[in-house]
TIBA-772766 format. One record per residue (C-alpha): residue number from 1; x, y, z. Coordinates in nm, 3 decimals, padded with zeros to 5 digits. Layout:
REM TIBA-772766
<NUM <X Y Z>>
...
***
This chain:
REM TIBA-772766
<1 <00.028 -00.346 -01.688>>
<2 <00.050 -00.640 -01.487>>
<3 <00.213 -00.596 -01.161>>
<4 <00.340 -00.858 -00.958>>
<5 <00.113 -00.967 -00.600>>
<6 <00.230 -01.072 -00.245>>
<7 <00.115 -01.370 -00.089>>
<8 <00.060 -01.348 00.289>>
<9 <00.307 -01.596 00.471>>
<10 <00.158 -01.505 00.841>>
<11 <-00.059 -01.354 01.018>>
<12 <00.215 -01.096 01.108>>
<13 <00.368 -01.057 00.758>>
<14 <00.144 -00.915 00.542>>
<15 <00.305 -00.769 00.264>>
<16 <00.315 -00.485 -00.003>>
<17 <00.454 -00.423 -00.302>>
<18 <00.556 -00.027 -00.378>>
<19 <00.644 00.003 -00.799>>
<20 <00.738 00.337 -00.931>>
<21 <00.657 00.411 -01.281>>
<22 <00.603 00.045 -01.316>>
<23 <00.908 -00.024 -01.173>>
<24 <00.927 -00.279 -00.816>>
<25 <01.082 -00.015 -00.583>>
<26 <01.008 -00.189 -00.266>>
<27 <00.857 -00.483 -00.063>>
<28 <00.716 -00.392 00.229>>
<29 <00.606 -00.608 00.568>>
<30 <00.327 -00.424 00.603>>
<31 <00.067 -00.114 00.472>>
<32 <00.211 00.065 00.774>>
<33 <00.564 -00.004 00.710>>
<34 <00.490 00.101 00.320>>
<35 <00.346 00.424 00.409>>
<36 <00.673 00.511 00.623>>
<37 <00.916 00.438 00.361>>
<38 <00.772 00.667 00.101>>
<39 <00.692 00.930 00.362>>
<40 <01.052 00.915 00.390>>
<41 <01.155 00.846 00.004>>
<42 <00.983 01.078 -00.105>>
<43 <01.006 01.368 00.183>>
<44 <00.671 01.436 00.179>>
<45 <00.471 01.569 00.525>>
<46 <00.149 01.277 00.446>>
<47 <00.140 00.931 00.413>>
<48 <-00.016 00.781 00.141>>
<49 <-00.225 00.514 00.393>>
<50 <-00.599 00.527 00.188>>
<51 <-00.380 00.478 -00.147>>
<52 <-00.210 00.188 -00.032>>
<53 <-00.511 00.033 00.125>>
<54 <-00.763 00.073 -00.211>>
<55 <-00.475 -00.033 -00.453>>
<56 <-00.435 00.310 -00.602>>
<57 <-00.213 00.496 -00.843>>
<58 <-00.037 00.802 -00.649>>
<59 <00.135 01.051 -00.808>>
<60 <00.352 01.308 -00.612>>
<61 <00.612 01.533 -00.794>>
<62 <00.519 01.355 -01.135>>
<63 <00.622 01.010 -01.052>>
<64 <00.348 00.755 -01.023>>
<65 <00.350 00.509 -00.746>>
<66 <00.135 00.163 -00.732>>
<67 <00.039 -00.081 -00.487>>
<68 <-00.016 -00.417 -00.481>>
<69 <-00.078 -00.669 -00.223>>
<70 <-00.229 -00.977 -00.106>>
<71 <-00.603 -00.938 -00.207>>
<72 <-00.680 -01.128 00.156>>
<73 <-00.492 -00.844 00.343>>
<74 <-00.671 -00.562 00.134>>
<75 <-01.053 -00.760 00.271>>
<76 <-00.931 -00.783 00.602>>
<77 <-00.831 -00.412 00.646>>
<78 <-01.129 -00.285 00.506>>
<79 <-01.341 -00.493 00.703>>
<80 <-01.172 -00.338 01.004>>
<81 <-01.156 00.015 00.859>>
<82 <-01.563 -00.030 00.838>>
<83 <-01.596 -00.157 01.222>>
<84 <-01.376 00.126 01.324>>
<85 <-01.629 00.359 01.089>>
<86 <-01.275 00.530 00.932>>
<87 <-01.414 00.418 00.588>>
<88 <-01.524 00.671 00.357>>
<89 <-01.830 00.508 00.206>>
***
């Protein structure tokens, strides 16, 4: 399935693109601002930051939820994930 991708307007926009069941459910300013929303659409007590981030499929209550963003803003955060030594590799 090909889902659509962002393009990064500004250094402050840096967007994301929620899809449930292959469906665009949101665009999103930022990873941050994506992991609120579903914490709040979907009442759950986590945020779904590490799926967001590595682009992957997240399933909660039988629904699945995909990511998809700019593939600069995806570098960029891991890059700084790595410095900060929060990666998991």
């Amino acid at each position: 399935m090909h889902l659509r991708k962002p393009i990064v307007v500004n250094k402050t926009y840096k967007p994301v693109l929620i899809f449930k069941d292959g469906v665009e459910l949101k665009e999103c300013a930022s990873i941050q601002e994506a992991a609120h929303y579903l914490k709040g659409h979907t009442l759950c007590t986590a945020m779904p930051y590490r799926h967001i981030i590595f682009d992957e499929t997240w399933i909660y209550e039988g629904i699945r939820y995909r990511f998809t963003t700019d593939p600069e803003v995806k570098k960029e955060k891991l890059k700084e994930m790595k410095i900060q030594k929060k990666a998991l590799f």
